[in-house]
Backbone as CSV, one residue per row, in Angstrom:
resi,resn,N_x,N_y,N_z,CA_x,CA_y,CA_z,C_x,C_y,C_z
1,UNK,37.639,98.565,133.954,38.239,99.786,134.432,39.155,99.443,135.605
2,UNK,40.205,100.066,135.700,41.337,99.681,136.592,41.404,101.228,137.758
3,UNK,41.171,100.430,139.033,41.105,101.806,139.666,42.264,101.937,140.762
4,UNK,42.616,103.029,140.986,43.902,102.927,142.410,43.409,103.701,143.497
5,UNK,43.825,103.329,144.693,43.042,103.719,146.028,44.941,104.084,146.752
6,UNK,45.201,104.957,147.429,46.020,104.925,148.099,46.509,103.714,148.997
7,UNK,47.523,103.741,149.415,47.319,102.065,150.228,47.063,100.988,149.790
8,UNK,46.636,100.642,148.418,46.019,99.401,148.525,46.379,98.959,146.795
9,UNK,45.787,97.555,146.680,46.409,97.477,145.307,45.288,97.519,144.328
10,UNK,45.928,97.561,143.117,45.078,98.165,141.666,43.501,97.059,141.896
11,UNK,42.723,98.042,141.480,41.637,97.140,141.067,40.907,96.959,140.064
12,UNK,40.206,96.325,139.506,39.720,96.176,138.255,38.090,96.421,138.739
13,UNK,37.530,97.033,138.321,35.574,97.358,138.775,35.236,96.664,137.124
14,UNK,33.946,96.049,137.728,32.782,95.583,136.739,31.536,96.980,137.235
15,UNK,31.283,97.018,136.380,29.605,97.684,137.127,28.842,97.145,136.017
16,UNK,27.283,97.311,137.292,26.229,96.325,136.883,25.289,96.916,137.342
17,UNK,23.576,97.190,136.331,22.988,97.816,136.844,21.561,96.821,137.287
18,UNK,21.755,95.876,137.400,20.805,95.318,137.814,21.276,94.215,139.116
19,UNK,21.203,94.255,140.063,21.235,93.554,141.288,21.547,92.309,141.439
20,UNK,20.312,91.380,140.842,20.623,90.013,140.644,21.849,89.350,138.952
21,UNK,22.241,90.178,138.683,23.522,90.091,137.972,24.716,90.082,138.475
22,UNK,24.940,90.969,139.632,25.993,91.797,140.265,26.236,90.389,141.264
23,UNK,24.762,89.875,141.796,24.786,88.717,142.592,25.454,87.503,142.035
24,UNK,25.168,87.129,140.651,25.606,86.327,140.069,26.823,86.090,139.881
25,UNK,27.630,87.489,139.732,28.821,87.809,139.398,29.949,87.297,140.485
26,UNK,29.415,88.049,142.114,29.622,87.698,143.252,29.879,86.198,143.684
27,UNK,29.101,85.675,143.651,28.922,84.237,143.212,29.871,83.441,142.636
28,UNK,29.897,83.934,141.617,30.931,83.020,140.207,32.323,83.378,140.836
29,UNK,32.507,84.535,141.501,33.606,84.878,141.948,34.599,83.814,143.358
30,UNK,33.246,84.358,143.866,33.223,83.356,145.292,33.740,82.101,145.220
31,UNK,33.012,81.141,144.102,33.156,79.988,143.976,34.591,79.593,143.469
32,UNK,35.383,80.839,142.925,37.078,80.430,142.429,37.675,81.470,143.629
33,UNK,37.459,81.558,144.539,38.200,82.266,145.708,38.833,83.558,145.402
34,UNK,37.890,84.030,144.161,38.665,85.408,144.025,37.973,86.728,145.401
35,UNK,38.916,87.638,145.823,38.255,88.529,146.673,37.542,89.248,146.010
36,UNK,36.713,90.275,146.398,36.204,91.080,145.910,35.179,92.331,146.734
37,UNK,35.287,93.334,146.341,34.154,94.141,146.908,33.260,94.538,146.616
38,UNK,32.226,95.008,147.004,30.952,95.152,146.239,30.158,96.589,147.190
39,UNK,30.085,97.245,146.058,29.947,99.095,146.347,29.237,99.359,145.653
40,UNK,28.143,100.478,145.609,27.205,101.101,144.852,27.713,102.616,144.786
41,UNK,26.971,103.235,143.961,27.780,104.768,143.277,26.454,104.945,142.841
42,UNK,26.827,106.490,142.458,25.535,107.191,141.143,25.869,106.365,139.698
43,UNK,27.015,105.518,139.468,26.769,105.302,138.151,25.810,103.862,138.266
44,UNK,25.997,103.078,139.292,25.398,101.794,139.302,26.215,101.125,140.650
45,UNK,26.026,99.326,140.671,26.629,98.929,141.579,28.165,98.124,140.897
46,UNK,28.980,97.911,141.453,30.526,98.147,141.348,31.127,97.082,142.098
47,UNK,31.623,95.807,141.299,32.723,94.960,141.959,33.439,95.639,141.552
48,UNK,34.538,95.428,142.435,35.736,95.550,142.579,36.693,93.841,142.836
49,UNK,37.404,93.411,141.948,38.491,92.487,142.231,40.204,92.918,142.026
50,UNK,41.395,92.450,142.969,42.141,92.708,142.595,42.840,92.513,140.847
51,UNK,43.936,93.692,140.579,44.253,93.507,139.301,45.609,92.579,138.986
52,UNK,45.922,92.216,140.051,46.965,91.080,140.081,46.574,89.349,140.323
53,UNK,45.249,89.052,139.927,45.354,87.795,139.587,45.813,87.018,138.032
54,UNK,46.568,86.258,138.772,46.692,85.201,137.169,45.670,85.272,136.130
55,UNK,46.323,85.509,134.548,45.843,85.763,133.637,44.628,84.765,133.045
56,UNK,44.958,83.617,133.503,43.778,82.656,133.042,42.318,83.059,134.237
57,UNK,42.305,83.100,134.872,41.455,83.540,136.137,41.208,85.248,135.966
58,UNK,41.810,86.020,135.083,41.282,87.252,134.979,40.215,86.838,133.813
59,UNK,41.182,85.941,132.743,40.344,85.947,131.471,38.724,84.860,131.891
60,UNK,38.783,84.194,133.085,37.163,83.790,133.060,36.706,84.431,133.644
61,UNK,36.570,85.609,134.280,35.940,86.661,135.300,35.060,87.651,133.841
62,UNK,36.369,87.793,133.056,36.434,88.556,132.229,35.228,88.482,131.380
63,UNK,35.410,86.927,130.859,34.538,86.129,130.165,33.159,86.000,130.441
64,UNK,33.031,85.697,131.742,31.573,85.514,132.582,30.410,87.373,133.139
65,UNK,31.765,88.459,133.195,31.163,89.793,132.435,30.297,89.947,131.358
66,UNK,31.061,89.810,130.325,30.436,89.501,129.433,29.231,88.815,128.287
67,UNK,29.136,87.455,129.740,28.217,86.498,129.502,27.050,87.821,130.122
68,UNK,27.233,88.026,131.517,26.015,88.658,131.976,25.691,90.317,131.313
69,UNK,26.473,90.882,130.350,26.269,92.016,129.702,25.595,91.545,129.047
70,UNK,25.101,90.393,128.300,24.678,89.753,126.829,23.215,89.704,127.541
71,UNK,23.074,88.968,129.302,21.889,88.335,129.298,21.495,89.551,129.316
72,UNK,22.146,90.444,130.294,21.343,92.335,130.121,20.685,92.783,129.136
73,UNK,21.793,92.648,127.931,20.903,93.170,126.804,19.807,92.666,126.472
74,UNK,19.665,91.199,126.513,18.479,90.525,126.427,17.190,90.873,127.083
75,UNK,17.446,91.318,128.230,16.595,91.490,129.220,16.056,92.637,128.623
76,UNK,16.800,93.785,128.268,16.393,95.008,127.640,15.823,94.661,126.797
77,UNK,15.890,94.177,125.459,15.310,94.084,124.424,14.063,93.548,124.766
78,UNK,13.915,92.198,125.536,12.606,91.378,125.845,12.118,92.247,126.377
79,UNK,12.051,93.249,127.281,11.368,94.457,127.766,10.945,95.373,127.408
80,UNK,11.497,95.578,126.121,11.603,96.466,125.217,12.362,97.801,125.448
81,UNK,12.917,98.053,126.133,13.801,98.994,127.050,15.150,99.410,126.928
82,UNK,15.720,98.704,125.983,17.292,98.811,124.946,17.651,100.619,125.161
83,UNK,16.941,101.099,124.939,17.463,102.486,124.894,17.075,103.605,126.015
84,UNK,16.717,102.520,127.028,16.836,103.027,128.207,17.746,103.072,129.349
85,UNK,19.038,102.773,129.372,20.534,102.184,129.695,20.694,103.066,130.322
86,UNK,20.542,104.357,129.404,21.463,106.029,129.621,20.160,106.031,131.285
87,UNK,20.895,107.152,131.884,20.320,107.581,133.025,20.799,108.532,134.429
88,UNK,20.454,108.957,135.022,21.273,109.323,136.152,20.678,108.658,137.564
89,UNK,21.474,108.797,138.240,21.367,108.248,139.819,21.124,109.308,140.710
90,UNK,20.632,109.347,142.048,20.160,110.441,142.664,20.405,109.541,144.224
91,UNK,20.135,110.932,144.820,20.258,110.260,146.740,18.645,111.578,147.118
92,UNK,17.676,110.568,147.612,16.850,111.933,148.447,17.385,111.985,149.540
93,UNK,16.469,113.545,150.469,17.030,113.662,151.275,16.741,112.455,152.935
94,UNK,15.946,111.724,152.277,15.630,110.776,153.467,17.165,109.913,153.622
95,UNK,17.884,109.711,152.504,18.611,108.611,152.194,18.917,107.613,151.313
96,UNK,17.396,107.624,151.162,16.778,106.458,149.965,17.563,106.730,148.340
97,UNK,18.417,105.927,147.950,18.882,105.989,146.750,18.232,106.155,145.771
98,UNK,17.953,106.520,144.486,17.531,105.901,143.098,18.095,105.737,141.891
99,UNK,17.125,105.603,140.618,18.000,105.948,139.054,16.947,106.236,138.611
100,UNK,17.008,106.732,137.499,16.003,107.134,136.413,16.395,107.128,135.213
101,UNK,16.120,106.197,134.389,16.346,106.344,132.909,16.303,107.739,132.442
102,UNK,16.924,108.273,130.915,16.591,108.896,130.580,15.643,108.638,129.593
103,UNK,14.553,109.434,129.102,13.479,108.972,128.116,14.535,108.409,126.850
104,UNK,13.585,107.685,125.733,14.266,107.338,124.478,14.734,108.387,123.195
105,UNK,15.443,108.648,122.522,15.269,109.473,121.962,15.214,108.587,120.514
106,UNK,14.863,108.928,119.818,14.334,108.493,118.193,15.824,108.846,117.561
107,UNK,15.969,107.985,116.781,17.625,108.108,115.746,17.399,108.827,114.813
108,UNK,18.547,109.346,114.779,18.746,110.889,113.753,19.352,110.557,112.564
109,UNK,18.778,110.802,111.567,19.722,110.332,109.928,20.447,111.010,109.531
110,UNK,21.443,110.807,109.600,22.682,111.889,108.883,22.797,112.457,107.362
């Protein structure tokens, strides 16, 4: 997703709902000197890298997304939890963030 902020230049967001992914991501980033920011939302947590790096260096960012969407799914499935993805995010009033899956729903035959 490509996002624009007044002032500033285009960005490209990953979001990631598990922490030590987002870390990983951070990381892999770090290590090729790409910038980046790192923000949380109700949908999940959210790099942000600029959308003007060289195309070979977008396409391994790109690539290494993808790697960690795959281990995700894995993780889901080994958990058994695949169809627990969907969800919403919440703020109490202390501060304290959360999420909550939504329950599973059973597939419908057409």
């Amino acid at each position: 997703m490509i996002a624009s902020y007044p002032g500033l230049p285009d960005m490209i967001e990953y979001i990631f709902f598990e922490a030590t992914l987002r870390d990983k991501f951070l990381a892999y980033a770090a290590q090729r000197d790409v910038p980046c920011t790192a923000t949380e939302d109700h949908m999940g947590m959210v790099v942000a890298v600029p959308e003007d790096l060289p195309d070979a260096l977008a396409d391994e960012l790109e690539g290494y997304y993808e790697t960690l969407e795959q281990e995700q799914e894995g993780t889901r499935i080994a958990e058994g939890d695949l169809h627990r993805l969907a969800g919403f995010g919440f703020t109490c009033p202390t501060g304290k963030r959360g999420w909550r899956p939504f329950p599973p729903v059973s597939p419908v035959a057409c």
